[in-house]
Steps between C-alpha positions, in 0.01 A plus 500: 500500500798750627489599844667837395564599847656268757484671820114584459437147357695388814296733753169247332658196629512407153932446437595164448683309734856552597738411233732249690529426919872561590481104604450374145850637417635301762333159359819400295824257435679520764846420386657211767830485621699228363415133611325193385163395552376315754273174531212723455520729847480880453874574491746797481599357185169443260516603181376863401203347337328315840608837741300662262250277546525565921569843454119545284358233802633662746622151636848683552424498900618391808245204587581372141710129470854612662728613273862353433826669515682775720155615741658867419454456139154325585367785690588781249288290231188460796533880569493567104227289499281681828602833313379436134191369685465855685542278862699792648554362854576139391788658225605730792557194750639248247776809383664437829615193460559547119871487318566893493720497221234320271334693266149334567577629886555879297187441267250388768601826758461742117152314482394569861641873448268542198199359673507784771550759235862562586623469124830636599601264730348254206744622292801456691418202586438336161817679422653283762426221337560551185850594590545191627327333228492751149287253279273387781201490267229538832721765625487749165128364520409633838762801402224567226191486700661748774573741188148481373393624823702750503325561164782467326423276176794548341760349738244257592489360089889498564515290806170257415724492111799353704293244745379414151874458361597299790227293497275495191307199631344713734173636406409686731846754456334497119096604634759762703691632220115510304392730750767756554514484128180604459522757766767652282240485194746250324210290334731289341752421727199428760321260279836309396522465858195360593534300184788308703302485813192348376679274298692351782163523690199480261234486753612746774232760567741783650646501147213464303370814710836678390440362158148648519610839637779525212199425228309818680794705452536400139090544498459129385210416673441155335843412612436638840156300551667196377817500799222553733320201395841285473531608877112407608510193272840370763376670822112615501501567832759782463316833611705761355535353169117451525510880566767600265278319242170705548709806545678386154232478308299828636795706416515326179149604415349164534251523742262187414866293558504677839188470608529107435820491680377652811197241502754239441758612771370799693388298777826512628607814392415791840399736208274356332171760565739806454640317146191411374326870582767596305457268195111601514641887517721457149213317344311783525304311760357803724185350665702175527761671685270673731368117550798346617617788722180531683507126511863507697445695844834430562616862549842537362702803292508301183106499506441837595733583203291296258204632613618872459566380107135334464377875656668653238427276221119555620475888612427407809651705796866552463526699828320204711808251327787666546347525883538132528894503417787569681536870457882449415429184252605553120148400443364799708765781431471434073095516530506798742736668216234359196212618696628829553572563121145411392389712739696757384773527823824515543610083520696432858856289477474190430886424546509308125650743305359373173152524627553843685629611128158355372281676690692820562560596131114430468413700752738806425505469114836428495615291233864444596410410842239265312796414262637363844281198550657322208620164786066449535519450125781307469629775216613845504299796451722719484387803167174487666406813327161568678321370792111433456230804602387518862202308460637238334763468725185472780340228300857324448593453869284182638536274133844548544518405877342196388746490213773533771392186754487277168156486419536600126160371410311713697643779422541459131163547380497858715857651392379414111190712522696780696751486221261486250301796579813744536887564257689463791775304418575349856156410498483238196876415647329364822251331292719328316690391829166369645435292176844346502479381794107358501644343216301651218588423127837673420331659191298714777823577698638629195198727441562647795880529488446671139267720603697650795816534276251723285364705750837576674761459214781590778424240657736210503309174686252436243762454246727301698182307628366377161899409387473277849160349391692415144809392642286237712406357210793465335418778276842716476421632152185678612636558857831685329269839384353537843814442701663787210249736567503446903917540474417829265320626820654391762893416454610314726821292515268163591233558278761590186711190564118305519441628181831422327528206594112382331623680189826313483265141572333612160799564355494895497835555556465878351224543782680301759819721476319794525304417790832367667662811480228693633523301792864577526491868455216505745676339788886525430620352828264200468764188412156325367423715241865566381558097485165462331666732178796366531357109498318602191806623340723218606235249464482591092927592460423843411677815622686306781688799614149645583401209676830445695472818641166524588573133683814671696257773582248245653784302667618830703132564624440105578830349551477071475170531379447179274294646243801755386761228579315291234458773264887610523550131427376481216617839332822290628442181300392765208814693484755165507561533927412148550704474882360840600125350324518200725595662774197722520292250407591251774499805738135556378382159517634451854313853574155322423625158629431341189165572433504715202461309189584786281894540678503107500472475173743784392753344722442185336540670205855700573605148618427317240673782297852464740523134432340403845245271341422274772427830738293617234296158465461463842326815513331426222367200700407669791307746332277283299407276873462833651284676255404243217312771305798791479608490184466161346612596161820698621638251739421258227745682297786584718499107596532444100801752476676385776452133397588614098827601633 
């Protein structure tokens, strides 16, 4: 099942746990400075491989065997050491006696700086060193993890991408990279990444826990289930994988995998009660529920909260729940607002301005303001054309409060009846989200979704909703009328390009183009939907002039962007401008530091074409150990021309 809206789900003590502790960033290679081994004592000069091994021990200490070489140079490593391990005081006292021009002395003061929260001073610091280092592979790591809290994922992919290019043998830069990739909703660049990790490291749980959450993303939940157990299997007393793994497979709908977990593990887990009220709660579970809370007198938030949704479930007394909350909880504020609304009042703030959307377009009437809570369906509702009658609004309110805190099942069976017994389009739209996400047969989600789309034929998420359930399937042929008929109603630049590009996977070009253009006469100053046209046009050698200008157009809005770089290359290569060709493409490739298949092999391509065969096969090469299923057949074939000539 979905939890379709965090901060509420959150408020029930029912998120998962945090994604990664700022210290397992810190548990990497630790690039040495130069020197030779000793007899076996921890020296300055081990190789990266065994001060990674101290580094994830946290043997890197003081009271450790003495190390060898300049004390200076010894003490910045110890101080690293104290810092990575979060031993403040220790890093503070060995940093006085530490070589100030070493860039372990820089990296250990940017780690104590981003322990207190003081991710400026982090950041000058780790600038520090890597000034006096650039390719310090634990510097741009540590560089990344102070950029990720800073929440910014972007530069954090670029600095974890160059601990990984200075040091590929380190896994943990690759779990790194996996995560800020992932952050940045670059599936495939995360999973490549964690690829490397886990094959350096096949049986470390921190990455099979990154592998796990990347399967979630990508809503494999086999894949998921099986990290988790790859990480139990090599450490089974490991709590929070033992947590991630029940909370893994609730999301994921399996609740009998769960509920086994939790008898397998919970005894360890702090949660346990609270989890396994809620298990009973998306089972459908009521009196079960009721059993195990009245069974726990351990008076907390997160039971009070559970209890308010076994109140509702049952009818009981509403008022008497939300009494037993924090008055400013999430839980309490979004039930005060449902209760209202069946009661036929005005619904107070609940500061969640999806939900306040909800339940103040059902209150009012008001289908735009409705329209609004699109983000607690994960789709937009915008063309809402009608919101339902005042009474069914009423009757609406508490299923989808239950809706809300995840507990689809219980609210299911009450939104269908509601829906059934009324034309209200938004109506048989909510049933439809309650089925989806108890997991009903998709043949009854699509009931729903086509009979909203009748009763409101304005109305844009039903379409786009059933082209979704298609498209999850692999289905673009029937997905491609749906997503046509959602565009027809609502043209927008993202959801034109969405549907040009399916047609042009089925080979549609006629549909494709027209689609494209949509999208760039819709947003003019968007460089994606003026390269997309242009891409298509260059892509097939037809009306280049078109495409070149659209491309310059696209450049001028989004100057060094890679994607136009690559598509002016290749209109380039087209037209007989092989330097100016290469040049864009290299410019391109460097842009997305070699991770972009599709330039790769275009370069490889224009090379081969310029006479640099042995650039061109080495890229070749590189490509199929990087990505061994890109392409097979036309790699295959620009190896046979360049070896035919």
């Amino acid at each position: 099942m979905t939890l379709r809206n965090t901060a509420l789900c959150a408020a029930l003590w029912l998120a998962s746990a945090p994604f990664l502790h700022a210290a397992s960033f810190d548990l990497a290679p630790l690039t040495p400075p130069a020197g030779g081994p000793s007899d076996g004592a921890l020296t300055a000069g081990r190789d990266a491989q065994m001060a990674a091994v101290a580094l994830r021990d946290r043997a890197l200490l003081p009271d450790a065997t003495p190390l060898a070489g300049p004390p200076g140079q010894a003490h910045a490593l110890q101080a690293l050491g104290a810092a990575a391990a979060g031993q403040t005081d220790m890093a503070e006292a060995l940093l006085s006696e530490a070589d100030p021009f070493l860039p372990e002395t820089a990296i250990a003061r940017a780690l104590i700086a981003r322990n207190a929260g003081d991710l400026a001073g982090a950041e000058a610091a780790i600038g520090d060193a890597l000034r006096i280092a650039p390719r310090h592979a634990y510097a741009a790591n540590v560089m990344g993890s102070i950029a990720l809290a800073r929440g910014d994922a972007e530069r954090a992919a670029d600095a974890f991408s160059a601990a990984v290019a200075a040091a590929p043998e380190g896994a943990t830069y690759w779990n790194n990279l996996a995560v800020s990739e992932l952050a940045l909703g670059q599936m495939s660049d995360a999973q490549r990444a964690i690829n490397a990790a886990i094959a350096l490291a096949p049986r470390n749980c921190v990455y099979r826990m990154t592998e796990a959450r990347i399967a979630d993303a990508a809503r494999d939940s086999a894949r998921a289930a099986k990290a988790l157990d790859i990480c139990l299997a090599a450490e089974p007393g490991n709590v929070e994988a033992a947590r991630q793994s029940v909370i893994q497979a609730r999301d994921g709908g399996d609740l009998d995998r769960a509920t086994m977990l939790l008898d397998r593990h919970g005894a360890a887990i702090a949660d346990r009660a609270i989890l396994a009220t809620d298990i009973a709660l998306r089972q459908a579970d009521i009196a079960g529920a009721r059993a195990m809370l009245e069974g726990d007198s351990a008076a907390s938030q997160g039971r009070a909260a559970l209890m308010a949704a076994v109140t509702v479930a049952e009818g009981g007394d509403i008022a008497g729940a939300i009494a037993a909350l924090d008055a400013d909880s999430t839980t309490a504020r979004t039930l005060q607002a449902a209760l209202a609304v069946a009661s036929g009042a005005e619904p107070l703030a609940t500061d969640l301005p999806s939900v306040d959307a909800l339940y103040s377009g059902l209150a009012t009437g008001d289908a735009g303001r409705l329209a609004q809570a699109g983000p607690a369906f994960g789709i937009d509702l915008s063309g809402l054309g009608t919101a339902p009658e005042p009474q069914t609004a009423r009757d609406l309110a508490l299923p989808l409060w239950l809706w809300l805190a995840g507990y689809a099942d219980l609210a299911d069976e009450g939104l269908a009846i509601i829906a059934d017994n009324g034309d209200d389009a938004f109506a048989a739209f909510a049933a439809f989200a309650a089925a989806r996400d108890a997991g009903r047969p998709v043949s009854h989600q699509r009931e729903w979704l086509r009979e909203a789309a009748r009763r409101d034929p304005g109305f844009a998420a039903p379409a786009l909703a059933l082209a979704e359930s298609h498209l999850a399937e692999g289905a673009l042929a029937e997905a491609l009328p749906w997503l046509e008929q959602a565009a027809a109603i609502r043209p927008d630049a993202t959801l034109l390009l969405r549907t040009g590009l399916v047609a042009e996977t089925l080979g549609d070009d006629k549909t494709a183009e027209r689609h494209y253009r949509k999208a760039a006469e819709s947003a003019p100053d968007n460089h994606a939907t003026l390269n997309q046209l242009a891409w298509f046009l260059a892509e097939r050698g037809q009306r280049l002039d078109e495409a070149r200008s659209l491309a310059d157009r696209a450049a001028d809005l989004a100057p060094g962007n890679a994607a136009i770089l690559d598509t002016l290359g290749w209109i380039d290569w087209q037209e007989g401008h092989k330097t100016a060709s290469l040049e864009r493409l290299r410019q391109a490739d460097t842009l997305r530091q070699g991770r972009d298949p599709d330039i790769r092999l275009r370069l490889a391509t224009v090379l081969a074409a310029d006479g640099q065969e042995d650039a061109a096969s080495d890229l070749l090469t590189a490509l199929a150990r990087d990505v061994p299923a890109f392409r097979p057949d036309a790699i295959a074939a620009l190896r046979a021309e360049i070896a035919g000539r």
